[in-house]
N, C-alpha and C positions, 0 to 999 in steps of 0.2 A: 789031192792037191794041197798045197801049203793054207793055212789060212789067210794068211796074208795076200795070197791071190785070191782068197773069195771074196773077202774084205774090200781088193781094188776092183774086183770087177761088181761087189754090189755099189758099189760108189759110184762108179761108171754110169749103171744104170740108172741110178737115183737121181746122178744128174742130166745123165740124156734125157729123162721124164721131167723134171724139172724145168729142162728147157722148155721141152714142147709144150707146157704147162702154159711158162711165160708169155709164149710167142703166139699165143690162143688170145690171153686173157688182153693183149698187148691191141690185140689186132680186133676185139670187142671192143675195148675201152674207145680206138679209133674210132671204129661205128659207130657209139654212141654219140661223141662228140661230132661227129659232122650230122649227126640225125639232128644232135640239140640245136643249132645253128640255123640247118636248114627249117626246123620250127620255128625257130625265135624271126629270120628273114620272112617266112610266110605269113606269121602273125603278124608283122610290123607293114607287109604288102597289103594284106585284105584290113589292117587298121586303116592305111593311110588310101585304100579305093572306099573306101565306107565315108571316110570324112569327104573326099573328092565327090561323093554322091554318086558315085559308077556302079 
């Protein structure tokens, strides 16, 4: 084959990998962020039942 076709097809691949890459770290990053929230809500809930005396 030409080189020029190895060339477009390892591009190909580097970006199909690439993406799946993204779309991993995309969909952690998501996770994390609703984990921190769901933290930060639960700590602000059992602060304000501590001061409530419950």
């Amino acid at each position: 084959m030409h080189p020029m076709v190895w060339l477009g097809l390892a591009l190909l691949v580097l970006w199909a990998i690439a993406w799946l890459v993204l779309k991993v770290v995309s969909f952690a990053v998501h996770l994390l962020l609703i984990a921190a929230v769901l933290f930060v809500v639960w700590g602000l809930v059992k602060r304000g039942a501590r001061k409530a005396g419950l």
